[in-house]
MIDOSE-1310 file (N, C-alpha, C; in nm, 2 decimals, decimal comma, always signed):
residues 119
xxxx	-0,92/+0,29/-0,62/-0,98/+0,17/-0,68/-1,03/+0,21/-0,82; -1,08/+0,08/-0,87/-1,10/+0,10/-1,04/-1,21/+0,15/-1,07; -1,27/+0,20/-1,17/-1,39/+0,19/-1,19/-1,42/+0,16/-1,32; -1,38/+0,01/-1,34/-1,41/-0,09/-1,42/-1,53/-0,16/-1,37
xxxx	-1,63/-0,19/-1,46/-1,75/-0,27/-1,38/-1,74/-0,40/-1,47; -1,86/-0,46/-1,51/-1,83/-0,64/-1,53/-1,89/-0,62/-1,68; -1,89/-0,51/-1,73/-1,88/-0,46/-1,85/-1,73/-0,48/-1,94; -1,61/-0,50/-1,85/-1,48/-0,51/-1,90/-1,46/-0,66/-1,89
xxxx	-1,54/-0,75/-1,88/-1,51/-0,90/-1,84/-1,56/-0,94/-2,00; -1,48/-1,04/-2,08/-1,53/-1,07/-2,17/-1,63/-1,17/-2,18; -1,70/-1,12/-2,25/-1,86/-1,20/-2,30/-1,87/-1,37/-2,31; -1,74/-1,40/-2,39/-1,76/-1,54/-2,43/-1,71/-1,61/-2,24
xxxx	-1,64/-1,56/-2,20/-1,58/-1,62/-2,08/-1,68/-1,60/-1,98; -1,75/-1,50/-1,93/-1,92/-1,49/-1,88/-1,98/-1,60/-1,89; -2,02/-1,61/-2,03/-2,14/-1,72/-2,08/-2,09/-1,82/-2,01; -1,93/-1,88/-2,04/-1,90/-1,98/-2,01/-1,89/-2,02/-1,83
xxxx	-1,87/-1,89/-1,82/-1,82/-1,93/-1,62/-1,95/-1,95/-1,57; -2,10/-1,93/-1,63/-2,25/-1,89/-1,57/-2,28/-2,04/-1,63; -2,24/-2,07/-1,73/-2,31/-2,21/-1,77/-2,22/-2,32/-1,64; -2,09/-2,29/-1,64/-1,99/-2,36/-1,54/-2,12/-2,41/-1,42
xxxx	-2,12/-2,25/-1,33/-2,19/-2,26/-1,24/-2,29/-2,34/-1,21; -2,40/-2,26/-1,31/-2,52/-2,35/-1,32/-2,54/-2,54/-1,31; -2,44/-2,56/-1,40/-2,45/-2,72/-1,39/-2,36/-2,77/-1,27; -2,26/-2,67/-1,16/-2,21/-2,79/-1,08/-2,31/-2,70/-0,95
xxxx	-2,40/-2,63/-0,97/-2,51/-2,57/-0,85/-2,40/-2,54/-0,74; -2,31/-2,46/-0,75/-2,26/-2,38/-0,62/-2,18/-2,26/-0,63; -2,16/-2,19/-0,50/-2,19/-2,03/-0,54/-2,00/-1,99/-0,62; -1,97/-1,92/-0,67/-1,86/-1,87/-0,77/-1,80/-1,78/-0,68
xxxx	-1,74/-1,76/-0,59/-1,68/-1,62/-0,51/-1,57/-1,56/-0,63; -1,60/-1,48/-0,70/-1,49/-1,40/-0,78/-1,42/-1,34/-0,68; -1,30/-1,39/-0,67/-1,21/-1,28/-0,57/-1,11/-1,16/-0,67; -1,11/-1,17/-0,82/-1,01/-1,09/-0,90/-1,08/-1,13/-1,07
xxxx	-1,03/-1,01/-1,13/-1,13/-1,02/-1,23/-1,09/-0,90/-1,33; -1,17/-0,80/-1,34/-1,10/-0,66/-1,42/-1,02/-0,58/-1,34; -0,93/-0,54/-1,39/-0,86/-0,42/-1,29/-0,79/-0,33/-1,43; -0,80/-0,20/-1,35/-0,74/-0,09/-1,47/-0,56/-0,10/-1,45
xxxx	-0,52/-0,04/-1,54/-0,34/-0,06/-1,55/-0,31/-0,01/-1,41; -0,34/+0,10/-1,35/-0,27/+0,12/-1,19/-0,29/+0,04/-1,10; -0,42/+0,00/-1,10/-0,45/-0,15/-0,96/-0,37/-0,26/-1,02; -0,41/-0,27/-1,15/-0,27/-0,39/-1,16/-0,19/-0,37/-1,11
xxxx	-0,12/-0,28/-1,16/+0,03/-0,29/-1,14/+0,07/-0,25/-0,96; -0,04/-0,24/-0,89/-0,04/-0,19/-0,75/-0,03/-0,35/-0,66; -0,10/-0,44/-0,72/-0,12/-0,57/-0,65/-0,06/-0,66/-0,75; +0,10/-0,64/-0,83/+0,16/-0,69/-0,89/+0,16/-0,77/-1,02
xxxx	+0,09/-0,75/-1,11/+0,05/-0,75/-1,22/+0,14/-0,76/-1,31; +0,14/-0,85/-1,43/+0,24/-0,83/-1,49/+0,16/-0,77/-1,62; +0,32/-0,73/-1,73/+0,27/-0,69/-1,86/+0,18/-0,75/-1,93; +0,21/-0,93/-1,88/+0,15/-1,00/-2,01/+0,01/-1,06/-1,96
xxxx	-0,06/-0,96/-1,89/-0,17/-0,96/-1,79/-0,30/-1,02/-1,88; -0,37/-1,10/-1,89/-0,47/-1,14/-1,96/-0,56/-1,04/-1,98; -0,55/-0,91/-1,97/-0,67/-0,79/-1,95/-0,60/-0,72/-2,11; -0,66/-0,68/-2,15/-0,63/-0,60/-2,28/-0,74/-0,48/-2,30
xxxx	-0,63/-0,38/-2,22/-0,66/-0,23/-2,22/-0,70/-0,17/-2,27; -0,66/-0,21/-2,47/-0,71/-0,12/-2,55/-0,86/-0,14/-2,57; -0,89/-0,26/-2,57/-1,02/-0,28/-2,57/-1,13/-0,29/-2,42; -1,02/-0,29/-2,33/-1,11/-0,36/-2,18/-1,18/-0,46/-2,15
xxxx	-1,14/-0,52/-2,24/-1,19/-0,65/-2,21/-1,10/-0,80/-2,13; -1,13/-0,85/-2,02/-1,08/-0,91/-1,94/-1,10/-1,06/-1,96; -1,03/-1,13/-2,00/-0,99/-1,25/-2,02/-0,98/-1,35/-1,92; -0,97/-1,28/-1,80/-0,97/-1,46/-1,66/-0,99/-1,37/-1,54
xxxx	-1,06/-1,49/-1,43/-1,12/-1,41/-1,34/-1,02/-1,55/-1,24; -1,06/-1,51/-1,11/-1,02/-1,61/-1,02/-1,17/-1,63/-0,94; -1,16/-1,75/-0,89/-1,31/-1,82/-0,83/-1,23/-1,89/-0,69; -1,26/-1,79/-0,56/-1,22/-1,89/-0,42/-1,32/-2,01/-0,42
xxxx	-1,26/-2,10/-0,44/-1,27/-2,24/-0,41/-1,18/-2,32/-0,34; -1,22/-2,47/-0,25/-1,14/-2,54/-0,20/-1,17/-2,65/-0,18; -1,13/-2,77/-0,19/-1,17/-2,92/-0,12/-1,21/-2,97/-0,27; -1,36/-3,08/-0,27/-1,42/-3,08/-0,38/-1,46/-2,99/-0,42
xxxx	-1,46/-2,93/-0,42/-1,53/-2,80/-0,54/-1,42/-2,78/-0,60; -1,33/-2,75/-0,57/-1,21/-2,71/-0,67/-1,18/-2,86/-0,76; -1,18/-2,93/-0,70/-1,17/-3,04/-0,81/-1,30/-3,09/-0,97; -1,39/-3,03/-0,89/-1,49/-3,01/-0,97/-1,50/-2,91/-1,07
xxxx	-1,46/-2,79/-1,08/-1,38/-2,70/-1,12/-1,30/-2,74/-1,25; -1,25/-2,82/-1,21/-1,09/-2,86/-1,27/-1,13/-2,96/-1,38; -1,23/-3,06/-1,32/-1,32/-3,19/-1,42/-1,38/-3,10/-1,54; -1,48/-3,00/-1,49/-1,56/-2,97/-1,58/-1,47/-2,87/-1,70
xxxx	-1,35/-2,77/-1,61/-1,30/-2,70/-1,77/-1,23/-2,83/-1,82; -1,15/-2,98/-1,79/-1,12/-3,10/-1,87/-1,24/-3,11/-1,95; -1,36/-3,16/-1,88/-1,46/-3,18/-2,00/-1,52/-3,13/-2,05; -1,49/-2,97/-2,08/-1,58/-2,89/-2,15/-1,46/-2,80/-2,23
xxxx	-1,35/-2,87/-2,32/-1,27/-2,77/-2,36/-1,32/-2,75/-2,50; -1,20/-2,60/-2,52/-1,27/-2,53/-2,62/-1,28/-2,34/-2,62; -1,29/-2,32/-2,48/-1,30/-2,18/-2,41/-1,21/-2,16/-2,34; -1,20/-2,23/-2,22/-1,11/-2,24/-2,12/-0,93/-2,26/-2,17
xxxx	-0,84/-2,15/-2,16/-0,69/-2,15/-2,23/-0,61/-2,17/-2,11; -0,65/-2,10/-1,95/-0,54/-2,14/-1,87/-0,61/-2,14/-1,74; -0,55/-2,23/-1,67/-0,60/-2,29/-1,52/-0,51/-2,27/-1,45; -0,51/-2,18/-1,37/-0,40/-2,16/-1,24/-0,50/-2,21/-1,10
xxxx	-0,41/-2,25/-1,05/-0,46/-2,32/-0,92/-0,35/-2,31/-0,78; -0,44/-2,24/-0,70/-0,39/-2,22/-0,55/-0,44/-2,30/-0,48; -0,38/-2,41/-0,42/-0,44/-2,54/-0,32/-0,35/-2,53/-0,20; -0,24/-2,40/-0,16/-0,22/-2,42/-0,05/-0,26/-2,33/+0,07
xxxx	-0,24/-2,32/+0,20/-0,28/-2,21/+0,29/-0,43/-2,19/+0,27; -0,49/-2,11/+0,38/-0,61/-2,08/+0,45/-0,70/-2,13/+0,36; -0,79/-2,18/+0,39/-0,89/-2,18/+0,26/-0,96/-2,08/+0,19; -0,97/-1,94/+0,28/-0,98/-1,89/+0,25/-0,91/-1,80/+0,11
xxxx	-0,77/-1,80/+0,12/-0,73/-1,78/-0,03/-0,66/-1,93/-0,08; -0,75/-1,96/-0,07/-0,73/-2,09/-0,21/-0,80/-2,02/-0,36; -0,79/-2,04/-0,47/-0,86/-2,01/-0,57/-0,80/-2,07/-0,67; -0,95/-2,05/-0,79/-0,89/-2,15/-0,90/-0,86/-1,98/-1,04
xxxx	-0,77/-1,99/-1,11/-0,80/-1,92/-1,21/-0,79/-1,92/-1,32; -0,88/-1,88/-1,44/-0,96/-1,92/-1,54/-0,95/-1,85/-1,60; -0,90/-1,86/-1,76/-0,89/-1,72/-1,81/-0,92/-1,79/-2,00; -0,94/-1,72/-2,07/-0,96/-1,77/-2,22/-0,89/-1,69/-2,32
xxxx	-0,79/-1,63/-2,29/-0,64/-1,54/-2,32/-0,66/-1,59/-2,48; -0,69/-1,50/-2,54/-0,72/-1,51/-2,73/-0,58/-1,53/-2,75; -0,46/-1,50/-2,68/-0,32/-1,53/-2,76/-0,29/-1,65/-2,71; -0,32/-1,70/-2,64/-0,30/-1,86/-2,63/-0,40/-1,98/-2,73
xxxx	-0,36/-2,12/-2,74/-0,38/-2,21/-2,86/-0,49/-2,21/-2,78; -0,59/-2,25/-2,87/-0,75/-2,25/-2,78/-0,76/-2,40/-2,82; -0,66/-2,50/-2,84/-0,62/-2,62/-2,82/-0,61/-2,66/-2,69; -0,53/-2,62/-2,66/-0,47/-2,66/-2,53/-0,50/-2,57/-2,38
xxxx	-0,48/-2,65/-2,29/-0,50/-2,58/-2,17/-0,40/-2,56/-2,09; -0,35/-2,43/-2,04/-0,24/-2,47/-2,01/-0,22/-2,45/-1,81; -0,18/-2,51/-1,79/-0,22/-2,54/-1,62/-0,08/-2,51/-1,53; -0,12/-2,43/-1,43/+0,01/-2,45/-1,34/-0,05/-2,42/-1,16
xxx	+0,01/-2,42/-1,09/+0,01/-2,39/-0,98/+0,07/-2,23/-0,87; +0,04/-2,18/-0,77/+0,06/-2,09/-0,70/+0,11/-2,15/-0,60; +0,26/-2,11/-0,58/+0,30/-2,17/-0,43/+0,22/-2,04/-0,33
């Protein structure tokens, strides 16, 4: 395992996922977050991984969520753009791994959001 702590999570994306929280009042399960190059690439990681090594700093985390709260999720990075660059979303199987993921990837337009799904 890594021994990356939440020291490798970037600052501006922090502020932002804690202010998130705070206003929709419910709890954030981080299920994925920083990982060093071997755990990546151990639980299939790609190159163009939102984490950037040289610095350690980590760009998108994933948040298990399901039902309303994921849609709530989804409202607030719409109406709060600016930070938020990409929204991946898992809405199928257990609810347990459902999750939303959230990332503010400095190489993407900080215009736009860009959104996709996990089969």
């Amino acid at each position: 395992m890594c021994n990356i702590s939440s020291k490798a999570m970037d600052d501006e994306l922090m502020e932002w996922v804690v202010t998130m929280r705070k206003k929709l009042d419910f709890p954030f399960p981080v299920t994925s977050g920083a990982r060093c190059p071997p755990h990546d690439l151990r639980v299939g990681g790609r190159s163009n991984h939102t984490i950037n090594f040289d610095s350690l700093k980590c760009h998108a985390l994933d948040i298990q969520v399901s039902n309303e709260r994921m849609y709530k999720i989804i409202d607030y990075v719409y109406g709060n753009k600016g930070v938020i660059r990409g929204l991946g979303i898992k809405a199928r199987g257990p609810h347990a791994q459902r999750f939303i993921h959230i990332d503010n990837n400095p190489k993407r337009d900080d215009q736009l959001i860009i959104v996709w799904s996990y089969n």
